[in-house]
C-alpha positions as MATLAB code, in Angstrom:
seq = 'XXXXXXXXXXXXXXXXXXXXXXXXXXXXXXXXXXXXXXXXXXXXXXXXXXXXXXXXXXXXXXXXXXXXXXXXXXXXXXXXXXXXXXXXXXXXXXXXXXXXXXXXXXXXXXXXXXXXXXXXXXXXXXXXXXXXXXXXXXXXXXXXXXXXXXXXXXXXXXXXXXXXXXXXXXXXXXXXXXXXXXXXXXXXXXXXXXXXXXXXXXXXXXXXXXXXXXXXXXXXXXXXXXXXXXXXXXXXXXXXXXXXXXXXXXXXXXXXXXXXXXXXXXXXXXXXXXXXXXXXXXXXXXXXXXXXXXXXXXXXXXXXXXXXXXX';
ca = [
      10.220  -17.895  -11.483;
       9.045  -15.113   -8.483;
       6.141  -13.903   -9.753;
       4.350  -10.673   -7.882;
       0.797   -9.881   -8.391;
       1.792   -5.780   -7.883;
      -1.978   -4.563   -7.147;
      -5.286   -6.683   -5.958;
      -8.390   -5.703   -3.598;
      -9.785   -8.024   -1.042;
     -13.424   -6.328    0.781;
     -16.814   -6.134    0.040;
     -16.987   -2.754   -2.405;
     -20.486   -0.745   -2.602;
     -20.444   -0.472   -6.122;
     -19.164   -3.684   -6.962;
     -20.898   -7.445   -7.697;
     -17.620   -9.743   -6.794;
     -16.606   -9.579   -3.414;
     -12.368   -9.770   -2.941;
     -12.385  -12.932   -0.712;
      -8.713  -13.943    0.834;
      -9.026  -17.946    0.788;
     -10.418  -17.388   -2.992;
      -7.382  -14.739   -4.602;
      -4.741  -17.287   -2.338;
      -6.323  -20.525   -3.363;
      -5.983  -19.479   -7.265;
      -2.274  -17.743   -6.674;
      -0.980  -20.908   -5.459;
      -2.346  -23.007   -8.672;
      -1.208  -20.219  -10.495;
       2.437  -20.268   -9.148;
       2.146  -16.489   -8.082;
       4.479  -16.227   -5.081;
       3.770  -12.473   -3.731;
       1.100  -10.006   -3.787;
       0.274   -6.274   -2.724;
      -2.921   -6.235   -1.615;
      -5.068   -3.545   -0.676;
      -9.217   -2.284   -0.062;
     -11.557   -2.425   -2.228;
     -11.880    0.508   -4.176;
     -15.414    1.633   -2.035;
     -15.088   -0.270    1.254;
     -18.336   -1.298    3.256;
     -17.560   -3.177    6.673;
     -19.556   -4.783    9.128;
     -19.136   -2.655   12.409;
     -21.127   -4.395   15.449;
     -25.117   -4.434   13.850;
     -23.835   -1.983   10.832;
     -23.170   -1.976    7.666;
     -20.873    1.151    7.065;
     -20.033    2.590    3.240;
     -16.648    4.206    4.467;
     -17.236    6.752    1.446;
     -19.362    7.948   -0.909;
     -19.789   10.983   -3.062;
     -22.702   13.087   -4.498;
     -22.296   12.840   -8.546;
     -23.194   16.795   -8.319;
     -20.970   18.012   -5.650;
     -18.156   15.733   -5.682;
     -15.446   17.389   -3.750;
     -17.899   18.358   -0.920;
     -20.340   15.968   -0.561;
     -18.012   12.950    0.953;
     -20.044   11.107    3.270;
     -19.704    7.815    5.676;
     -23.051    6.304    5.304;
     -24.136    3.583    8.393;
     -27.424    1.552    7.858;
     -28.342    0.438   11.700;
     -30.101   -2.682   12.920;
     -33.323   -1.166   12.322;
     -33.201   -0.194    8.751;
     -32.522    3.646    9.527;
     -29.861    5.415    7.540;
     -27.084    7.862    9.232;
     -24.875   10.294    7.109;
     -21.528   11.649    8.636;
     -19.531   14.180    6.799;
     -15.837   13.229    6.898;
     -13.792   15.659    7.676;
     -10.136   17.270    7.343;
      -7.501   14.629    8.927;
     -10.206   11.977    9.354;
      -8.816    8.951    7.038;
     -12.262    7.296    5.647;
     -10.364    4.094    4.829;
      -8.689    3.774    8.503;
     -10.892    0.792    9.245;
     -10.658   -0.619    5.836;
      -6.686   -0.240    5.803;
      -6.942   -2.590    9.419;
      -8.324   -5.031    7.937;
      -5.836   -5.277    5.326;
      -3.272   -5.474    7.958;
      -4.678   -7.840    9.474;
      -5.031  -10.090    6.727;
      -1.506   -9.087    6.093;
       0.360  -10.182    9.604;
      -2.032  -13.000   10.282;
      -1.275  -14.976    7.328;
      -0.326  -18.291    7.286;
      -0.107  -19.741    3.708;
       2.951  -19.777    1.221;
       2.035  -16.659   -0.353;
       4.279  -13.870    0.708;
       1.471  -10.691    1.493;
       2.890   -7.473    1.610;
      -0.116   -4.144    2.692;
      -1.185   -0.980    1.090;
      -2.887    1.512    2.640;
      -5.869    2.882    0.530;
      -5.002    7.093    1.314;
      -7.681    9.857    0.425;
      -5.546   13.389   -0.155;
      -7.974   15.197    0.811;
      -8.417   13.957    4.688;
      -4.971   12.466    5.094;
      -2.987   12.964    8.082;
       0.856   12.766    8.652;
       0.579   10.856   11.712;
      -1.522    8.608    9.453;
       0.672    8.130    6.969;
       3.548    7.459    9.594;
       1.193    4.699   11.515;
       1.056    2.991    7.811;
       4.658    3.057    7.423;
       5.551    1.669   10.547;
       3.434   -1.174    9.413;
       5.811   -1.550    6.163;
       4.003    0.462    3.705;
       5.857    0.988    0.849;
       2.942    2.344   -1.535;
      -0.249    4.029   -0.827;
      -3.229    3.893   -3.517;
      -5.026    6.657   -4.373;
      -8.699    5.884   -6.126;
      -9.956    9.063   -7.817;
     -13.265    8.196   -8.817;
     -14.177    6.480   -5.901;
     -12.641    9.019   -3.798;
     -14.102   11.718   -5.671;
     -10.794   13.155   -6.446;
      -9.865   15.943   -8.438;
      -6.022   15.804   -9.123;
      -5.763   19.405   -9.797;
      -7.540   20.351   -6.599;
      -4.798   17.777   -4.409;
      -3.116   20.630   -2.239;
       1.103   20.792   -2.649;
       1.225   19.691    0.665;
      -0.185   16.170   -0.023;
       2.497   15.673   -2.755;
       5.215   17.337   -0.786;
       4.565   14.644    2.238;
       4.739   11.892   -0.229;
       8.160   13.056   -2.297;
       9.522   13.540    1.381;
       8.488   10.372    2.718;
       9.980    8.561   -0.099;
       7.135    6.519   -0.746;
       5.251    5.660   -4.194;
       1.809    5.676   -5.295;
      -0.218    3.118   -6.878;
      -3.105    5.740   -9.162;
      -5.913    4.414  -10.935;
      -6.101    6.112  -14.055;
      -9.633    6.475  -15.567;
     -10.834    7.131  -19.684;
     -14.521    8.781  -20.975;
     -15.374   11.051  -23.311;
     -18.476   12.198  -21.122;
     -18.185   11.812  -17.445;
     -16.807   14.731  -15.339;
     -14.869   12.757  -12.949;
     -13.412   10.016  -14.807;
     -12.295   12.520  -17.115;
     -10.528   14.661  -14.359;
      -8.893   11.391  -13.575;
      -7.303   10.747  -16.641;
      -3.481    9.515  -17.133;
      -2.603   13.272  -18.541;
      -4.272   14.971  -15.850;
      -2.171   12.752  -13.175;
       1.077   13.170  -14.877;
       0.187   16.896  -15.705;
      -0.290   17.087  -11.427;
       2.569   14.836  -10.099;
       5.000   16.648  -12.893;
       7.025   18.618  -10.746;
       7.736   15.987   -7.226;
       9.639   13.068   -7.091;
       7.486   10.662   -6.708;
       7.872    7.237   -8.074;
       4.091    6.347   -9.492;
       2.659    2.789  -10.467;
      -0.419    4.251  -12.735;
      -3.514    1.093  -12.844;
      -4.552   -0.099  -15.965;
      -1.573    0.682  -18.289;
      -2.848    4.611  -18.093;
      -5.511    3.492  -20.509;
      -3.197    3.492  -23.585;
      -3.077    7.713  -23.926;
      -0.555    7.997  -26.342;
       0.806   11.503  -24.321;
       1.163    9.691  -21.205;
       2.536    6.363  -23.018;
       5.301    8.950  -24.336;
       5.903   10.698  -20.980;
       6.430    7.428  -19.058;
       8.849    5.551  -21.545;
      10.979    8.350  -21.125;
      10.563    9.148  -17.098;
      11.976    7.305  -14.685;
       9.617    8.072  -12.174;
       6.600    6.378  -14.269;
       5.676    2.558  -14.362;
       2.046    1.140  -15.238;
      -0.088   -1.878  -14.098;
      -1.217   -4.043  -17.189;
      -4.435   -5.671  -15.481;
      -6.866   -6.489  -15.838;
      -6.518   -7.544  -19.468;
      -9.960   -8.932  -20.386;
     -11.533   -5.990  -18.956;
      -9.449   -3.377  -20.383;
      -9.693   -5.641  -24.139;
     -13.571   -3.833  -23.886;
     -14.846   -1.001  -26.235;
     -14.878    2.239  -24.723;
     -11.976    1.775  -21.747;
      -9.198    3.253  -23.187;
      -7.674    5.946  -25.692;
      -6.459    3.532  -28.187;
      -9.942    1.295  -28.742;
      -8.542   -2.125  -29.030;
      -9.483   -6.027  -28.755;
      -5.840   -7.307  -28.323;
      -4.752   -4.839  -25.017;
      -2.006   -7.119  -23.413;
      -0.534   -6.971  -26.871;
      -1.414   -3.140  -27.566;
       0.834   -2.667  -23.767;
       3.228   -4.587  -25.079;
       3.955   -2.529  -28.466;
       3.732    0.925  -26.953;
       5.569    0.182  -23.651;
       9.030   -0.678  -22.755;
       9.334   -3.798  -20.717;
      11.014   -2.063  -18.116;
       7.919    0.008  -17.409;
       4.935   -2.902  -17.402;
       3.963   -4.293  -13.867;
       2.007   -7.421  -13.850;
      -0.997   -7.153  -11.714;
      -4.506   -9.220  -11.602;
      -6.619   -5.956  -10.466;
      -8.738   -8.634   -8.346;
     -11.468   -8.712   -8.289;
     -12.044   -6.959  -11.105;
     -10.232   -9.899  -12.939;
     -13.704  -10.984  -14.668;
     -14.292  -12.556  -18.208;
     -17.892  -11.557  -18.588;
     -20.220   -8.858  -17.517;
     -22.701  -11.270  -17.501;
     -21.885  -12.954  -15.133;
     -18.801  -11.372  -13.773;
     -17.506  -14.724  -13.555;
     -13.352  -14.312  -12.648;
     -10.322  -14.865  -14.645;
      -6.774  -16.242  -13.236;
      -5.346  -17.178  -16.978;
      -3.623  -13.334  -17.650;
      -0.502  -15.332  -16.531;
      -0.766  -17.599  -19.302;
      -1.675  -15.443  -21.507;
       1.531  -12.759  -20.711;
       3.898  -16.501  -21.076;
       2.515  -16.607  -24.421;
       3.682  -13.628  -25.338;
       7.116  -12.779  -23.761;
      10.266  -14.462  -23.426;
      11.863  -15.802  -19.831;
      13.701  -13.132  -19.233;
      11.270  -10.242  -20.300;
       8.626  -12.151  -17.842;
      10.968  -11.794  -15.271;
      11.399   -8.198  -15.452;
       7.549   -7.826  -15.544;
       6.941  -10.286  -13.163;
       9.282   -9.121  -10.593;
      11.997   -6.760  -11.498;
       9.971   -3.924  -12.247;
       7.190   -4.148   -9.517;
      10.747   -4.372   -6.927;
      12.236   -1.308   -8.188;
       9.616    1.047   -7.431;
       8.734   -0.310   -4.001;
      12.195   -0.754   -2.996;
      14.067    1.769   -5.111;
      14.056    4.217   -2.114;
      14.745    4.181    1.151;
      11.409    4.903    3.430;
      11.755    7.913    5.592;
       9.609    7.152    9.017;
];
């Protein structure tokens, strides 16, 4: 059976313990018998550029939306701060490597790149570059971004519906924090509502029963069911459960669930963040042949080649 992987990282992310190494996600695909991937940045890039270390963005917890800052630490310890601006792309470098990992590879897994996109400091001749590359989706982080979806200009969305390219969105649950709240399922759907815009939301849209409704019944709407033992936690999504994978599988039709490993964010333990490559086995125990194919590869094929991309 083709099975896709529809959404892991490789980088070293600020914020984040596991780094997303290439040989390490191929080496367990192939034992796995994944065949395919879309890979993409880490959610908060850093990169080695000559003698720095560069944090491609961060944002101030108090003044999100205008506090978005490229921080370089130089040879000598000193720190430098540059404010990105309009039309600037903070993830251009990141999105290169990704490429690169993309065209150079050698091994039996088929690699196919997406461009990490902030809609704030996009540019269309950006966004063309990526799609003469063979972009089919662009993911948008909003907390790491420090996006607010309602604040995303018509512009942004009007590009993307015209483009004919879809959007991978990580979708975010608290009961307390600003930002992750502002990046909830409802408050995506509630924004991308009116464009046509075919949407892959991460993380199954952390089981909000109004956005569970709105995307078993839109055709626009699929979500990402990884990563499983993370998502199983207290306190990650609407409906607080210990049994997620089979949660998704209850409240969503099959022909809306893309199978994805979220690497590396694929870990069994906070402890020790140690990594997990078993949510295959786990999804085989639970579905039959044919409703693995369609999560495995029917539904992650529709929305990346449902529409024809407009260069």
């Amino acid at each position: 059976m083709h099975v896709i992987d529809g959404h892991s990282h490789i980088g070293n992310d600020t914020f984040w313990k596991n780094v997303g190494d290439i040989q390490e996600y191929l080496k367990n695909l192939e034992k796995k018998g994944i065949s395919e991937a879309f890979i993409m940045s880490v959610a908060c890039p850093t990169i080695e550029r000559n003698d720095q270390k560069v944090s491609l963005l961060i944002h101030g917890e108090k003044n999100i939306e205008n506090d978005h800052l490229r921080i370089i630490k130089n040879k000598d310890g000193s720190i430098t701060k540059e404010l990105i601006k309009k039309n600037d792309n903070p993830y251009k470098e990141a999105n290169d490597l990704i490429y690169n990992i993309v065209t150079n590879n050698s091994s039996p897994i088929k690699l196919n790149y997406v461009p990490l996109i902030h809609p704030y400091y996009y540019s269309y001749e950006d966004f063309i570059s990526n799609l003469k590359r063979g972009a089919k989706m662009f993911k948008i982080h909003g907390i790491a971004g420090g996006v607010l979806p309602d604040n995303i200009s018509d512009e942004f969305f009007e590009m993307i519906e015209s483009l004919g390219v879809s959007l991978i969105i990580h979708t975010d649950y608290s009961k307390t924090n600003d930002l992750q709240m502002s990046n909830s399922p409802d408050a995506w759907l509630n924004r991308l509502s009116k464009y046509n815009i075919d949407v892959y939301l991460a993380h199954a849209a952390r089981l909000s029963e109004n956005a569970i409704s709105t995307i078993n019944q839109d055709s626009r709407y699929m979500v990402g069911i990884g990563p499983d033992l993370l998502l199983s936690r207290p306190g990650r999504n609407y409906i607080d459960t210990n049994h997620y994978l089979e949660t998704c599988l209850e409240k969503f039709n099959i022909n809306k669930m893309i199978f994805d490993i979220d690497y590396p964010w694929n870990i069994i333990s906070n402890q020790d963040y140690s990594l997990d490559w078993d949510s295959i086995d786990r999804i085989n125990s639970l579905l039959s042949k044919n409703e693995q194919e369609i999560v495995y590869n029917k539904n992650i094929e529709k929305i990346t080649k449902g529409k024809e991309v407009r260069k």
